[in-house]
N, C-alpha and C positions, 0 to 999 in steps of 0.2 A: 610329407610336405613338399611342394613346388616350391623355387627360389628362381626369382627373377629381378631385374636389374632393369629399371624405367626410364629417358629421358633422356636428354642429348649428349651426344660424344662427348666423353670428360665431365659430364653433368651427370651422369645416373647414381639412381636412389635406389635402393632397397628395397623389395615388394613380396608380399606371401601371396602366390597366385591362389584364388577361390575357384574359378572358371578359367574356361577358354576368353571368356570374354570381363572377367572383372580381375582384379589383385589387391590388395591393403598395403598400401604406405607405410613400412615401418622404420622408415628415416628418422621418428624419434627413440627407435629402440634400438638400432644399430648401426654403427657410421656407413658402412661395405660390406660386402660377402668375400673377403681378405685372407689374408695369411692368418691374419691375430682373432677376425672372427673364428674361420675353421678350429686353431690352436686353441683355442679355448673354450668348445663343444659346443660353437654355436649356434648350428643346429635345433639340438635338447633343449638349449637356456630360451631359444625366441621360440618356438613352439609354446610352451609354458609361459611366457611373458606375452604373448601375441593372444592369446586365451584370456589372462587376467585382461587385456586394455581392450580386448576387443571394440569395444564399443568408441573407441575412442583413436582408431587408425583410419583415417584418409581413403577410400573408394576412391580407383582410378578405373575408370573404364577403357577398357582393350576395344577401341574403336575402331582403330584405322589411324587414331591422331596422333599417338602415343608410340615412339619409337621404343622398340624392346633390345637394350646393350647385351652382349653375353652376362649369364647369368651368375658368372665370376669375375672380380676385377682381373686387371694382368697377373695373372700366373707369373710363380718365382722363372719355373719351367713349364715349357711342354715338351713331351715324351712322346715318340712315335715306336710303334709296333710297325714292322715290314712284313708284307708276302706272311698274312696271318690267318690269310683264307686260301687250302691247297688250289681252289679251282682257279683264285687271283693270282699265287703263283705261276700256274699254266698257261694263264693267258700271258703273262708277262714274260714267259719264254725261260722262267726262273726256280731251280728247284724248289720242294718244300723245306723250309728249314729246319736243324736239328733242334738250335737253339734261337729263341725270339733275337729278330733283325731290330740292332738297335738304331733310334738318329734322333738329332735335336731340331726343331723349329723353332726362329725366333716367337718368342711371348708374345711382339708386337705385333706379331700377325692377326690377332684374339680380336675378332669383331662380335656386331650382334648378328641376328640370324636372318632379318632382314636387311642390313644394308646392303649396297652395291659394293662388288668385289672389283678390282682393277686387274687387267691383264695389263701383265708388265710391259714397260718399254722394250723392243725386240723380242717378245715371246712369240717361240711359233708353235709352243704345244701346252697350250693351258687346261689343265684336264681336272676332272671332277670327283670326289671319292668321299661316298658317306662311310660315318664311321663312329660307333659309339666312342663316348667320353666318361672318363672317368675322375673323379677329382677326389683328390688326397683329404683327408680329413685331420690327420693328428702325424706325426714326427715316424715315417717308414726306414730303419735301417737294421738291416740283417735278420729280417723277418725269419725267426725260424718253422714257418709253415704257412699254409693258403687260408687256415682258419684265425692267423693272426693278422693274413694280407684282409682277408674279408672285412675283422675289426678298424681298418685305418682306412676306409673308402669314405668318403661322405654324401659319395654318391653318385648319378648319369644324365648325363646329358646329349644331345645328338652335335655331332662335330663334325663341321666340313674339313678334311685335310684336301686344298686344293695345290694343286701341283704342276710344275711347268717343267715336261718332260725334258725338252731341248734342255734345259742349264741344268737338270735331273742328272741326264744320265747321257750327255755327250758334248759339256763343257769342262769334264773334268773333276777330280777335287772329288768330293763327299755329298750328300745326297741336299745337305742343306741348303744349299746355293738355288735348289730349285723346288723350295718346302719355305721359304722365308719371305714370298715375296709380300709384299703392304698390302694387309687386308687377308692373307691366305690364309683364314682360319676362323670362318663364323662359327659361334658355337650359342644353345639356346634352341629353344626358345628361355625352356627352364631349366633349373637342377631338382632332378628328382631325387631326392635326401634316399640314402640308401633301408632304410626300416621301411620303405613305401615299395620296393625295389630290394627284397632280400636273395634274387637268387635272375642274373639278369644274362644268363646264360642260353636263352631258347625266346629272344626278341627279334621279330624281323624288320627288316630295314630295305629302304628302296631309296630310287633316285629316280626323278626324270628330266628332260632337257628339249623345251619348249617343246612338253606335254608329253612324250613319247619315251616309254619306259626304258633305261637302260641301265641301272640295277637292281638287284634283285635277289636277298639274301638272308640268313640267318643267324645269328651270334653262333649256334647250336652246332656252326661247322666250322668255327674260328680252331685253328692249331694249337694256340694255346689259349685256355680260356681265360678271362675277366683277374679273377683271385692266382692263376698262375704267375701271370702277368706281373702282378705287383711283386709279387714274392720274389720272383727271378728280378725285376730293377734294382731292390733293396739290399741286392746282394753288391751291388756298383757302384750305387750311389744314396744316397739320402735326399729320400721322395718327402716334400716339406708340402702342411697345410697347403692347400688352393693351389697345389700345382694340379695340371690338368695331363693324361694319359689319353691318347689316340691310337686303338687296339687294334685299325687295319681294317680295309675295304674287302666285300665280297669282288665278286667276278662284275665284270660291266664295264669299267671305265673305258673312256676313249681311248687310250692308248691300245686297250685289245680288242677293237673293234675293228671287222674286218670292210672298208679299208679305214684305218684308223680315222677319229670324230675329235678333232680339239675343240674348245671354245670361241668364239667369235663377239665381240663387242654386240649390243643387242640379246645378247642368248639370256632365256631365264630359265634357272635350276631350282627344283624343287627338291627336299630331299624328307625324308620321315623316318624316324624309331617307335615302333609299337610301343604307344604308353609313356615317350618321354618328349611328343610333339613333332613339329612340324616345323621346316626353314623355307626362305625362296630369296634368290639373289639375284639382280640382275646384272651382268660380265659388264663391263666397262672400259672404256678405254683409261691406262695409267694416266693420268692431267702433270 
């Protein structure tokens, strides 16, 4: 099952996506796609409930008219994964790691996959990094193995982690300050429920930047994969329903470009995960 989220900032509803181009309405069978939805399988329960009303849920057609929200409301948390692809590492001039690079991003950063992103006031290195998503599905703590991380996913979605190197990685302080900025985190189009997506370890992923390819990768060569991931967080913390996990960019970004490529107001990023859709942003300036 697809889960997507319809309608204007602060206003989005509930939708089972059918196609690329249609979804169902199920605003009368579920408030959000939430914490309390997740905690309580909900998933399983509207699959089953979305079957019995069929006949009787709202066609919205994906025209062009109809903005698409991230396809979860605000996350408790999001989770970042660091230097998770060796060849990413390399380019960043940064060994590979022993154990998964942890860091936080504010939740607010959680947009849809279409909106425009803002480049912050005084950024001078706003750069771009697709990156599968992962969302919690039931209560992760002290997981004792990868086939119990497997069980508490609810599932994938494609995740922009956008990034502004300058307050990154040479104002100081911890990685957050330049992982936080408003807007820095489109995610969507949908949530691919994980039973549709049982093994999401060998998906490719790309990026481009007004039209001209510049990543270009594979889950299949992440350092730790997918179900590690989870298992090593829950060892630190308590991964709650509808938090979302960003597992780390292949090779490409602008910062390892020779000579390095930031973002520029005007610029449109497209970005895609084999099987869980398609984003496009266009860079903005902060208002």
């Amino acid at each position: 099952m697809k889960l997507a989220r319809f309608g204007p900032i602060g206003a989005e509803r509930p939708g089972i996506v059918v196609s690329s181009e249609l979804l169902f309405d199920v605003s009368s069978l579920v408030r959000d796609f939430d914490h309390d939805f997740f905690a309580g399988g909900g998933p399983k329960w509207l699959a089953a409930e979305a079957a019995r009303h069929s006949v009787d849920l709202p066609p919205i057609l994906l025209d062009g008219s109809v903005r698409l929200g991230s396809p979860i409301a605000r996350p408790g948390k999001v989770v970042c994964i660091g230097l998770n692809y060796a060849d990413h590492a390399a380019e960043s001039g940064m060994p590979v790691p022993e154990e998964p690079v942890v860091f936080m991003k504010a939740s607010s950063t959680v947009v849809g996959p279409f909106d425009d992103v803002y480049i912050p006031k005084g950024s001078l290195k706003t750069d771009w990094e697709v990156e599968l998503g992962i969302v919690i599905g039931s209560e992760a703590r002290y997981l004792e193995d990868t086939d119990a991380a497997a069980a508490a996913i609810a599932g994938y979605c494609v995740s922009h982690d956008v990034s502004e190197r300058h307050f990154q990685l040479e104002r100081g302080g911890q990685w957050d300050k330049g992982k936080s900025c408003e807007r820095f985190n489109p995610v969507g189009p949908w949530l691919v429920t994980s039973d549709e997506l049982p093994d999401p370890r060998s998906l490719t992923l790309r990026l481009d930047v007004n039209g001209e390819r510049k990543q270009r990768g594979t889950t299949s060569t992440m350092v730790f994969d997918v179900f590690e991931i989870v298992h090593y967080l829950s060892q630190f913390m308590v991964l709650e329903p509808g938090d979302l996990i960003n597992t780390g960019t292949p090779p490409g970004v602008g910062m390892g470009q020779k000579p390095p490529h930031y973002l520029s107001p005007g610029d449109i990023v497209e970005l895609e995960i084999e099987g869980l859709g398609a984003q496009r942003q266009r860079f903005v300036a902060a208002p």
